[in-house]
C-alpha positions in Angstrom: -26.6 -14.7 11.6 -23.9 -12.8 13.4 -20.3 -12.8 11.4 -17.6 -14.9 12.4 -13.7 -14.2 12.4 -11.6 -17.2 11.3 -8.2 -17.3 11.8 -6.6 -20.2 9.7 -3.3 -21.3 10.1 -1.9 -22.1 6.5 -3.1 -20.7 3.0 -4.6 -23.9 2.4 -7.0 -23.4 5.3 -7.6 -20.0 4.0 -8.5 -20.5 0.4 -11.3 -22.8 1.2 -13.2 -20.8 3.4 -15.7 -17.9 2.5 -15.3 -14.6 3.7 -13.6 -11.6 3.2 -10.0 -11.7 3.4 -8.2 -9.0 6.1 -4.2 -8.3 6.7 -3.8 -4.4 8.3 -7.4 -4.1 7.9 -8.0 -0.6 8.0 -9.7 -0.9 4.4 -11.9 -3.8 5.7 -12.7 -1.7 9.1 -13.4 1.2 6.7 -16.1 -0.5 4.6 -17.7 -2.2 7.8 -18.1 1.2 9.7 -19.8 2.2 6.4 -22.1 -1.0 6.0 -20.1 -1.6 3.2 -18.8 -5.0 3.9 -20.8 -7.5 5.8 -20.4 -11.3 6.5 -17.4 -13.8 7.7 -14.1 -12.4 7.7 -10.7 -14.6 7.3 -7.4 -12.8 9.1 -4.7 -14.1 7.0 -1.7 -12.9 10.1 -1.4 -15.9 12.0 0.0 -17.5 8.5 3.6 -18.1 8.5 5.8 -17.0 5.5 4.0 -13.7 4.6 6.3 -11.4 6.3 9.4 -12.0 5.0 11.7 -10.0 2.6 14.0 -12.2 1.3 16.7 -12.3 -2.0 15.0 -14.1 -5.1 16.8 -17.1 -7.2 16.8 -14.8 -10.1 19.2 -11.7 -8.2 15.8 -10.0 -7.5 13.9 -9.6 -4.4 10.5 -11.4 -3.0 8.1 -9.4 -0.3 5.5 -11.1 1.4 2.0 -9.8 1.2 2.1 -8.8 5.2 4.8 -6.6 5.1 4.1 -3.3 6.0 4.0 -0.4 3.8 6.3 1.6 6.5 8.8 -1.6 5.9 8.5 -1.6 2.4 9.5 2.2 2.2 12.5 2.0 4.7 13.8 -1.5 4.5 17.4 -1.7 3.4 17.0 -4.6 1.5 14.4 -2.8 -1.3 17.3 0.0 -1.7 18.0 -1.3 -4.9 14.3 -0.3 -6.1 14.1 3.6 -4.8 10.6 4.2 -6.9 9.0 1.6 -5.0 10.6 3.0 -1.7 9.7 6.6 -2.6 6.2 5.5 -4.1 5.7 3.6 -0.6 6.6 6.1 1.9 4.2 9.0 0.3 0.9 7.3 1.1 -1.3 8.0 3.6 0.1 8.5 7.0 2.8 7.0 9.2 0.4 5.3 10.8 -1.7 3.8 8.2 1.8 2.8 6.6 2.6 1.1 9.4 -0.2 -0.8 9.9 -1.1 -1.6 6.2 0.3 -4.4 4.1 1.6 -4.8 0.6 -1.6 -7.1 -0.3 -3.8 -5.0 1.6 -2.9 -1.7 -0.9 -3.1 -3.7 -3.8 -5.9 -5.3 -3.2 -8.1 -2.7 -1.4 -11.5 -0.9 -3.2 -11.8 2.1 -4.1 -12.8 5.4 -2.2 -15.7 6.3 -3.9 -17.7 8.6 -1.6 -20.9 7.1 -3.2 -19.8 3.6 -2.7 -18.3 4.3 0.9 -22.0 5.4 1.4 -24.8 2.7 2.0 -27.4 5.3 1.0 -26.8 4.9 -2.3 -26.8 2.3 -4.8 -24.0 2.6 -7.5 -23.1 0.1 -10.1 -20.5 -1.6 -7.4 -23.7 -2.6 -5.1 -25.8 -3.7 -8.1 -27.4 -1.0 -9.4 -28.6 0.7 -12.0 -26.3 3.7 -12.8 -23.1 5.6 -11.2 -24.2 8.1 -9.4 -20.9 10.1 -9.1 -21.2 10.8 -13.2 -23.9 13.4 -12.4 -22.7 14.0 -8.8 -19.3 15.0 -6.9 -17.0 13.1 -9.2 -13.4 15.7 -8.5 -11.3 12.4 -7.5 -12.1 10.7 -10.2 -11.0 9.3 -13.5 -9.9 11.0 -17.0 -9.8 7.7 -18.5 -13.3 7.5 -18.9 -14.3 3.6 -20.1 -18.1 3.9 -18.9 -19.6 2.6 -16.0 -17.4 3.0 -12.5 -15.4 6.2 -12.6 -13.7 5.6 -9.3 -10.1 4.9 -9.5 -8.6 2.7 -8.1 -6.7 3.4 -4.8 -3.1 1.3 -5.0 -0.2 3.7 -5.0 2.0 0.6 -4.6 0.5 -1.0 -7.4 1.7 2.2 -9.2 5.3 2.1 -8.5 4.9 -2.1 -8.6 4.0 -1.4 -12.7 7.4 -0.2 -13.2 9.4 -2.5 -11.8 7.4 -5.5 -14.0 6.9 -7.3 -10.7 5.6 -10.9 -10.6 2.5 -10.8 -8.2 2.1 -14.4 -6.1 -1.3 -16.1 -5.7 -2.0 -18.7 -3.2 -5.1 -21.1 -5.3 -4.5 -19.6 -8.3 -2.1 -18.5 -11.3 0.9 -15.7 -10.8 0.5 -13.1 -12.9 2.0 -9.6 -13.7 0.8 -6.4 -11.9 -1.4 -5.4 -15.3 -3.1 -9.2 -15.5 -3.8 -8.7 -11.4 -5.9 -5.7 -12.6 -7.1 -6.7 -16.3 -9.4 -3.5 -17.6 -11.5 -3.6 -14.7 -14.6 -2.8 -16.8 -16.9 -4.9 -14.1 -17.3 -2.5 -11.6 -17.7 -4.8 -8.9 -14.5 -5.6 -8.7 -10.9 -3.7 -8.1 -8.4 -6.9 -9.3 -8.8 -9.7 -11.2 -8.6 -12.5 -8.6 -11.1 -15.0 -7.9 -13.0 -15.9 -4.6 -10.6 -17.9 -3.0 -7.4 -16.3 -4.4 -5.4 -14.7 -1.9 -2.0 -12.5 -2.6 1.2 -14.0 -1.2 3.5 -11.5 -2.4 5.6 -10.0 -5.3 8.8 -10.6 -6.7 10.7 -7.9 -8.0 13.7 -8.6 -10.5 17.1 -7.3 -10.1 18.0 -4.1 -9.3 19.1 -1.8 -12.0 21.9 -0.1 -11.9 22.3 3.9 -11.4 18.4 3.9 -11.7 17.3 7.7 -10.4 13.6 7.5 -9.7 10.5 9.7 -7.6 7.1 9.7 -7.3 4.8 12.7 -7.0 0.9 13.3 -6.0 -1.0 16.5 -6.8 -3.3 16.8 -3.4 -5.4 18.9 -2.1 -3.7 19.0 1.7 -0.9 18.6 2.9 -1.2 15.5 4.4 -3.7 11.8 4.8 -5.3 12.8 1.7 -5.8 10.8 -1.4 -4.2 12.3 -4.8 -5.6 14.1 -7.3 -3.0 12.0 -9.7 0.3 10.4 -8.7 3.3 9.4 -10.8 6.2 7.1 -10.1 9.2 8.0 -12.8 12.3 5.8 -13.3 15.5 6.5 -15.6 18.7 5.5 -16.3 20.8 7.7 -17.6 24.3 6.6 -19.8 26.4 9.6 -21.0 23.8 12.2 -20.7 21.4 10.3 -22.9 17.9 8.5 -21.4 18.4 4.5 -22.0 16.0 3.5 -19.6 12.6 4.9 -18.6 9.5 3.4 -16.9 6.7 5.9 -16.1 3.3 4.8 -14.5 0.1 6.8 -13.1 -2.6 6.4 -10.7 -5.4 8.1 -9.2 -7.0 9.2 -13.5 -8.4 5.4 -14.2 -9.9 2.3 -13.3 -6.4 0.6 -13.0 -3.0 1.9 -12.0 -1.6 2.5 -15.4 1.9 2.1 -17.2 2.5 4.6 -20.1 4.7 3.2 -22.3 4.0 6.2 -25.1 6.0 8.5 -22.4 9.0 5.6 -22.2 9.6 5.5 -25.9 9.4 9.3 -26.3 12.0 9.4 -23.6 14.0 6.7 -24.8 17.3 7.5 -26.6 17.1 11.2 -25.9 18.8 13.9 -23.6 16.9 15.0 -20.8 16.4 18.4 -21.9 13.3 20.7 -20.7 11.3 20.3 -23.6 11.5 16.7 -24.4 10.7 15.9 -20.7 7.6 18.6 -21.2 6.4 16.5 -24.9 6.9 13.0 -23.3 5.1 14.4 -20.3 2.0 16.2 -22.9 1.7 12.5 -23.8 0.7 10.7 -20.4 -3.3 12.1 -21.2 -3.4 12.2 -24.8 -6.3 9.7 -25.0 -8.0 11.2 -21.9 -11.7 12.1 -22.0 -12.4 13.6 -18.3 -15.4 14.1 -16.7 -16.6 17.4 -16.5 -15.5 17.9 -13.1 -11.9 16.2 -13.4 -10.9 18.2 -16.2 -8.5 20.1 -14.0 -6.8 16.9 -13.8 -5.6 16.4 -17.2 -2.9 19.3 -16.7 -2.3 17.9 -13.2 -1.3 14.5 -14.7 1.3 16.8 -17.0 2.8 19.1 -14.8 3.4 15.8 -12.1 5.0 13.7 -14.4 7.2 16.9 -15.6 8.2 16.9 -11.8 8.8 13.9 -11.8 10.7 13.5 -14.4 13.4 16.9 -13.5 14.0 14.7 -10.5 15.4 12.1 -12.1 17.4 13.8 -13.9 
């Protein structure tokens, strides 16, 4: 049987059919292209509400889950939350920014060139082993947990982690940007959502004030290429000494992850060169990289320390 493309109205509709779930699409498009994803699909544009970005109760901000990527870095209204904007407008390409959406990043699979391949069978297509463990494996993770080493691919989610933001599911709980991800040790999937669930946006809390933030990726071109690592920084700074920091990484694990061992070493302290270089030797303490993503554990350093300097 051919597939079918439903177009429902309301989120309602949505949740109770069966299919795969598009927005931008250009993840979906990918994987079809690829033989990769098969069956129904359900394009969730036609539903109203998703594309706003519009002032929370709380003083925060809420952003639907069909607003652009390009929006989300060049908005006005999300000035108040410059990782996010900075994290946001370093992805991909203008194009693919404009045409991706903020459920699309965070919920899109990873870019495994294994599992973008249907010659092989991995552990996300049900079998056996991983075959990038004992082939090409330079994108992928330090944080080795066994089984999948293909991280995941949300630099949104990234920046998302420092901000605490609230994620909104349509047919199922809200939960935080961690609990959307779990530990991802089932390598079939990239979140932690259910069939049926559907992201309806994020709420972000207030902004903070004189927050200095960036975001750097180590790549290996110039441009529309996936990082190496990536790190979105944020401080406040009160009277030369660091009151505030949030620090999270992607592109070295399963999930996009915060590192609050970084935070507390930064915490309380001047911003001097070599307490942002020990904070910074702390972000891959725990790693144990594959033999061919060792070069990324002094990637994931040197980032962060870049980061970092700009914020300060």
């Amino acid at each position: 049987m051919s597939a079918r493309l439903h177009r429902p109205d309301s989120l309602a509709a949505a949740t109770a059919l069966t299919g795969e779930f598009r927005a931008g699409g250009s993840d979906v498009q990918e994987r079809r292209r690829s033989g990769r994803s098969t069956g129904d699909l359900v394009d969730l544009t036609g539903i109203a509400g998703l594309s706003a970005i519009e002032p929370a109760a709380d003083g925060g901000v809420r952003i639907g889950a069909l607003v652009s990527v390009h929006r989300i870095a060049t908005d006005p209204a999300l000035g108040g939350y410059p990782a996010l904007q900075r994290s946001a407008g370093a992805l991909a390409t203008p194009q693919l920014r404009r045409q991706g959406t903020l459920g699309g990043n965070l919920a899109q699979q990873v870019r495994c060139t294994y599992f973008r391949n249907e010659l092989f069978d991995c552990l996300r297509t049900g079998g056996a082993r991983c075959p990038a463990r004992d082939g090409w494996h330079g994108m992928h993770v330090i944080f080795d947990n066994g089984g999948c080493v293909a991280p995941h691919a949300s630099t949104v989610a990234v920046a998302l982690l420092t901000y605490d933001a609230v994620v909104h599911v349509a047919g199922g709980a809200d939960r935080t940007v961690a609990q959307l991800y779990g530990d991802l040790l089932d390598p079939r999937h990239d979140h932690a959502l259910a069939e049926g669930e559907i992201i309806t946006g994020i709420t972000l809390p207030p902004p903070t004030a004189g927050e200095r933030a960036h975001y750097m990726r180590a790549i290996s071109r110039a441009r529309a290429e996936w990082p190496l690592v990536e790190v979105t920084a944020r401080l406040v700074l009160t009277d030369g000494v660091i009151t505030t920091a949030r620090v999270a990484v992607g592109g070295v694990a399963r999930m996009p992850m915060a590192l609050p061992d970084v935070d507390s070493a930064l915490i309380g302290n001047e911003p001097t060169a070599g307490l942002l270089l020990e904070a910074a030797s702390r972000a891959a303490a725990d790693a144990n990289p594959l033999p061919g993503t060792r070069c990324k554990v002094p990637l994931l350093r040197n980032a962060l320390v870049d980061a970092l300097e700009h914020c300060v």
